[in-house]
C-alpha positions as CSV (number, residue, x, y, z in Angstrom):
1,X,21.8,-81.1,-60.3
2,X,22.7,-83.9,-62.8
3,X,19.5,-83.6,-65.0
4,X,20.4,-80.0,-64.9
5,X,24.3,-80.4,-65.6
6,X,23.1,-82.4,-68.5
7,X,21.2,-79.9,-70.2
8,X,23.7,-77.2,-69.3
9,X,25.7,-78.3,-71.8
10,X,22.8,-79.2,-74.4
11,X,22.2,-75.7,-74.2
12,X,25.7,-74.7,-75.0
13,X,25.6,-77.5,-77.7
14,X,22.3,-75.5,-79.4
15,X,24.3,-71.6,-78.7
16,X,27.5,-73.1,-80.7
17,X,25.4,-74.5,-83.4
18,X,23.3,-71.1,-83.4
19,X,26.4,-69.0,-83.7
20,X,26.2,-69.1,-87.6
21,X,22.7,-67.4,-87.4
22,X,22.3,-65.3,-84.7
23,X,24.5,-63.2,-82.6
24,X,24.6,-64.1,-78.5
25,X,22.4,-61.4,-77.4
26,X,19.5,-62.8,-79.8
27,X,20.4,-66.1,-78.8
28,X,20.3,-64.2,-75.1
29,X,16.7,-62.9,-76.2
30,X,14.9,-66.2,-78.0
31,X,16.3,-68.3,-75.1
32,X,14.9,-65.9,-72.8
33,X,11.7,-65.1,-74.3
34,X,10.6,-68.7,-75.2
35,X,12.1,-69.5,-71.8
36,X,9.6,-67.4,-70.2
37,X,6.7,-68.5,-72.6
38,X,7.4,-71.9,-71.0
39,X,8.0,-71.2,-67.4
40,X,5.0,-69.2,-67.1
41,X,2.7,-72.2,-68.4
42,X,4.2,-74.4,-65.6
43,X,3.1,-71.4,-62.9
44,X,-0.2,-71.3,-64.5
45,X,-0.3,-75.7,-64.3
46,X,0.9,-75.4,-60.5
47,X,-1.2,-72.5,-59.5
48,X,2.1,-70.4,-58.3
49,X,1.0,-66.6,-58.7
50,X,3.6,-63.8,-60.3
51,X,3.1,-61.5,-57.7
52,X,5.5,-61.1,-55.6
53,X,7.1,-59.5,-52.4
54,X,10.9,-59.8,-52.9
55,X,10.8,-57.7,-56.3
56,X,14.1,-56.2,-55.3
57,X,15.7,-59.2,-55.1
58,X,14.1,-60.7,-58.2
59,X,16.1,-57.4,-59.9
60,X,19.0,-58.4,-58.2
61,X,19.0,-62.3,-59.1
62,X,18.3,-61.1,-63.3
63,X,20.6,-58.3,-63.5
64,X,23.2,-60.7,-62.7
65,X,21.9,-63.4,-64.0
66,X,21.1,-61.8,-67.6
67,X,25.2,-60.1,-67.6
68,X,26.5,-63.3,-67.0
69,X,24.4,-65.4,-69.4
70,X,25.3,-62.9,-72.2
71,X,28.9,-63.3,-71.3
72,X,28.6,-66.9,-71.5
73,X,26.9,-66.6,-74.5
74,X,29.7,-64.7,-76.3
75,X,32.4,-67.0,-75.0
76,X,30.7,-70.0,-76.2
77,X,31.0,-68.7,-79.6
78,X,34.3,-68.0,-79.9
79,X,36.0,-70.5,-77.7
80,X,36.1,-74.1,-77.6
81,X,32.7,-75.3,-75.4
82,X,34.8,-77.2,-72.6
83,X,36.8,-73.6,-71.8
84,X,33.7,-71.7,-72.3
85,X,32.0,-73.5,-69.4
86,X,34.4,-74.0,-67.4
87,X,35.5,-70.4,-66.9
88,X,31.4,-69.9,-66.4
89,X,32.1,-72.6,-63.4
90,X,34.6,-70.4,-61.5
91,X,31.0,-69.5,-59.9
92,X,32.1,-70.8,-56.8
93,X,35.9,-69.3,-56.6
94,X,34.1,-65.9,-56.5
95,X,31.1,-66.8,-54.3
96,X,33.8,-68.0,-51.5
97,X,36.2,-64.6,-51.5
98,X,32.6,-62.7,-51.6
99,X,31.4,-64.9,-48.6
100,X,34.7,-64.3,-46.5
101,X,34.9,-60.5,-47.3
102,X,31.0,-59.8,-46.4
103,X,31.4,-61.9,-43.4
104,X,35.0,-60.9,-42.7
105,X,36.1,-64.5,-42.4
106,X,39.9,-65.7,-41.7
107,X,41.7,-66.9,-44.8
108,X,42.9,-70.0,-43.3
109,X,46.0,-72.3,-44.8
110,X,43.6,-74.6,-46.5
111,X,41.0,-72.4,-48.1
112,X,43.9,-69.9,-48.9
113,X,45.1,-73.4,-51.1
114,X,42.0,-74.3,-52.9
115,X,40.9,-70.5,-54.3
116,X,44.9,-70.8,-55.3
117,X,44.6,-73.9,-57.0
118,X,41.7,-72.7,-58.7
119,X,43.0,-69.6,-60.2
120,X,46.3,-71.8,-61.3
121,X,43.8,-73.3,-63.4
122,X,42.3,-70.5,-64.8
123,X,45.9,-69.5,-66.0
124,X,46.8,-73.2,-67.0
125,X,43.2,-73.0,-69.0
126,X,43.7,-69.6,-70.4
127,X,47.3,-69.9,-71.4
128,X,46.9,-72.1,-75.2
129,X,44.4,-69.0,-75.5
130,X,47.4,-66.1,-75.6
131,X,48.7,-67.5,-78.5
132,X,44.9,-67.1,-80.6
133,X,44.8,-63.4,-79.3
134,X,41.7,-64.5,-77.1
135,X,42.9,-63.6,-73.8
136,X,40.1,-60.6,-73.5
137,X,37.1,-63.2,-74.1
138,X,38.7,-65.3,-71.3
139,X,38.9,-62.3,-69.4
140,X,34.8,-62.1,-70.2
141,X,34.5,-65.6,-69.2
142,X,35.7,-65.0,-66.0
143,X,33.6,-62.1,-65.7
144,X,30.9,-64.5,-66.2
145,X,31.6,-66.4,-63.7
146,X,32.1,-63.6,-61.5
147,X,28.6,-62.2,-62.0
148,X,27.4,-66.2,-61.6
149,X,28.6,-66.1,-58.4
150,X,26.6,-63.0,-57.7
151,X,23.0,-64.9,-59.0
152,X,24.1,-68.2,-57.3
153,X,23.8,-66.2,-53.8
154,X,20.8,-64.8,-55.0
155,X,19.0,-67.9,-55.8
156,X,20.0,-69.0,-52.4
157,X,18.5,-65.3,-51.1
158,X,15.5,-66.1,-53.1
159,X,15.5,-69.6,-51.5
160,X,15.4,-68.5,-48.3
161,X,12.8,-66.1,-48.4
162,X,10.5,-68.5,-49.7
163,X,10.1,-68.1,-53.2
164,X,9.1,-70.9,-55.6
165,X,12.0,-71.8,-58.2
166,X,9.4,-71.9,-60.8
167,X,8.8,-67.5,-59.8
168,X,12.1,-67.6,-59.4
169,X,13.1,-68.5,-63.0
170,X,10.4,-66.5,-64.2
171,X,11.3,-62.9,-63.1
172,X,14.8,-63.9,-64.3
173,X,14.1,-64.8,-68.1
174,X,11.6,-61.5,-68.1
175,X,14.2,-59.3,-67.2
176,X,16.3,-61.5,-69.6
177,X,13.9,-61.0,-72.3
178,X,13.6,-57.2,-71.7
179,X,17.1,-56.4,-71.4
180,X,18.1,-58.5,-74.5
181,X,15.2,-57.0,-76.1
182,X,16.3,-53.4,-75.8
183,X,19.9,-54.4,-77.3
184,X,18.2,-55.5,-80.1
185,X,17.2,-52.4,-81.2
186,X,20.7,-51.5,-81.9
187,X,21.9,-54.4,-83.7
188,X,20.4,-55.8,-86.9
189,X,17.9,-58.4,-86.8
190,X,18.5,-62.2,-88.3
191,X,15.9,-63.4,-90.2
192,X,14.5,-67.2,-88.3
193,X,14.3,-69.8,-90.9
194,X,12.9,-73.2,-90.2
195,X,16.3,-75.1,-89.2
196,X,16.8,-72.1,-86.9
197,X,14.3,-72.0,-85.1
198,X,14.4,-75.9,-84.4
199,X,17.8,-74.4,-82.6
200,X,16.1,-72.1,-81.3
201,X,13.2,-74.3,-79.5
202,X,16.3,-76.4,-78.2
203,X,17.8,-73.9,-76.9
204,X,15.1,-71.9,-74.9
205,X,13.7,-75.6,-74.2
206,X,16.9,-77.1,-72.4
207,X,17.8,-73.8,-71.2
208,X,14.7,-73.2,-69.4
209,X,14.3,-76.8,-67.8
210,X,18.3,-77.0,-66.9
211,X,17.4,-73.5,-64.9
212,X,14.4,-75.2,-63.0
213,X,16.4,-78.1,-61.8
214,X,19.0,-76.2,-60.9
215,X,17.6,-73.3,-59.1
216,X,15.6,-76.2,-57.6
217,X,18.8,-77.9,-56.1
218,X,20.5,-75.4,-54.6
219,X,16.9,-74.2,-53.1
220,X,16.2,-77.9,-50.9
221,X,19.9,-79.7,-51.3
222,X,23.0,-79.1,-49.5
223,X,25.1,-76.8,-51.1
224,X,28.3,-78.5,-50.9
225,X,26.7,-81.5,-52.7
226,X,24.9,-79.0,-55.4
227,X,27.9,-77.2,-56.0
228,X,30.1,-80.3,-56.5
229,X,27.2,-81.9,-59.2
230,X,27.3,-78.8,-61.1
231,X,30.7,-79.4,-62.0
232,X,29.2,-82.6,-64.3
233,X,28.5,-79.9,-67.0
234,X,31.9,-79.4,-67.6
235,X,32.5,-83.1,-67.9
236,X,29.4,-83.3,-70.7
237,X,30.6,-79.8,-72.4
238,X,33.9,-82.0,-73.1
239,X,32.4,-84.9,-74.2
240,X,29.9,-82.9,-76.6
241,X,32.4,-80.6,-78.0
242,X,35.1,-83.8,-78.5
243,X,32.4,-85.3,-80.5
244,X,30.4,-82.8,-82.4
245,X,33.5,-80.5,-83.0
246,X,36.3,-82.5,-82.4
247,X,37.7,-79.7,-80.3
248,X,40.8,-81.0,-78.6
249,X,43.0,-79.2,-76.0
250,X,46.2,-79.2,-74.6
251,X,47.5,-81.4,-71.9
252,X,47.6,-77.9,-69.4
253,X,43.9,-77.1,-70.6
254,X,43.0,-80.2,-69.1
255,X,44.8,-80.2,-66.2
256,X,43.5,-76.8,-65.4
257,X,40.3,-77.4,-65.8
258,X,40.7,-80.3,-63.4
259,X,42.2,-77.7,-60.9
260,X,39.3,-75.3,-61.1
261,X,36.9,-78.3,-60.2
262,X,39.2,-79.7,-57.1
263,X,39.1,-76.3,-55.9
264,X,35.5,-75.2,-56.4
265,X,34.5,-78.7,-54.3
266,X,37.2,-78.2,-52.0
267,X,36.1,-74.0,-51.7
268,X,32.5,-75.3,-51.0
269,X,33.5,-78.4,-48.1
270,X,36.2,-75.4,-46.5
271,X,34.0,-72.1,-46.5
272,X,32.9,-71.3,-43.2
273,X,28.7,-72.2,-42.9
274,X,26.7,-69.0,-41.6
275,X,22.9,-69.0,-40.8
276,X,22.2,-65.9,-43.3
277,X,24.8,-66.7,-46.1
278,X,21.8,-66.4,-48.8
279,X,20.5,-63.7,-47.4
């Protein structure tokens, strides 16, 4: 989960610096498309066949999957990296409240506190925001994480029933592909030059093998430990966008984004643990 926290944020590193040529759904589609170029090569190297029974849950895992990379997408290129990922990491805010409601769970004193805290930092993260009029992509970026929360269960799901994370991976960046693909049509078309498309081989690249490692952590490792790792990509979002950009936030910024971590780790140790919660 650290390899893959790592090239999280590469990849938001190569959507930023792609923003100037593309818009996020092409940058949706070539990450996609080369993605799936690449992961089907390792299937074919590992002997892992496409066919599958659990197409339905396949659908599932890249309808989600694709609506909340789009969304991330967008947000990256209009906020600063560090906000951009982390309201992509309130993931695990919304895959606790979905676990409790499904399972009709007791919101106990503690839990109650850490979804609280984590949603103080969403409002301590989002307020510098107001005053730049970009309160509605924050409002996206949450929806991305909403709809991440959604595909993490589904990965789990997918986990469960067996399925290689290499298949796994695949069916998402061809649903990906064709969704993005279709959206196309209606937008115009930037041409690729040869400094873009070195962006563009990055980005599908890091994309691609950040999605194996991740979908193959929260497949064999304990979640609680997963889910607290993937917070590292915040940390390395920061560090790249304080370097490359010299994007500097507030003193609340920080401090919320520091509140959404505690409480996603803290969500993950207090959530109650049930036999089928992938499924």
């Amino acid at each position: 989960m650290l390899v893959a926290g790592v090239l999280f944020a590469c990849m938001g590193v190569f959507v930023k610096l792609g923003a100037p040529y593309f818009s996020h759904i092409e940058l949706v589609f070539y990450r996609s498309f080369f993605g799936l170029i690449f992961i089907y090569l390792i299937m074919h190297q590992q002997g892992v066949a496409i066919r599958t029974q659990h197409w339905r849950n396949h659908l599932w895992r890249g309808i989600s999957g694709t609506g909340a990379l789009a969304l991330f997408f967008y947000c990256i290129t209009v906020l600063p990296l560090a906000t951009a990922v982390t309201l992509n990491y309130t993931a695990p805010l919304f895959l606790t409240l979905l676990t409790m409601l499904v399972f009709k769970d007791t919101f106990h004193l503690p839990l109650t506190l850490s979804i609280g805290l984590g949603f103080c930092g969403v409002v301590l993260l989002l307020h510098p925001t107001l005053q730049h009029e970009q309160l509605m992509t924050g409002v996206l970026g949450l929806i991305s994480g909403f709809l991440a929360g959604i595909a993490y269960l589904n990965v789990k799901q997918l986990g469960n029933l067996g399925e290689p994370a290499t298949r796994t991976v695949f069916y998402f960046s061809l649903i990906a592909t064709l969704a993005s693909g279709i959206w196309m049509l209606f937008d115009p078309v930037h041409i690729i030059t040869w400094h873009s498309a070195i962006l563009i081989a990055g980005l599908s690249s890091t994309a691609t093998l950040a999605q194996l490692a991740m979908t193959r952590a929260y497949q064999i490792g304990k979640t609680l430990v997963v889910g607290s790792l993937a917070y590292s990509t915040i940390v390395f979002a920061s560090l790249f966008g304080i370097v490359l950009w010299g994007e500097t936030l507030p003193l609340a910024s920080w401090i919320g984004m520091a509140c959404i971590i505690a409480s996603g780790v803290l969500s993950l140790r207090l959530i109650p643990t049930h036999q089928e919660a992938g499924k």
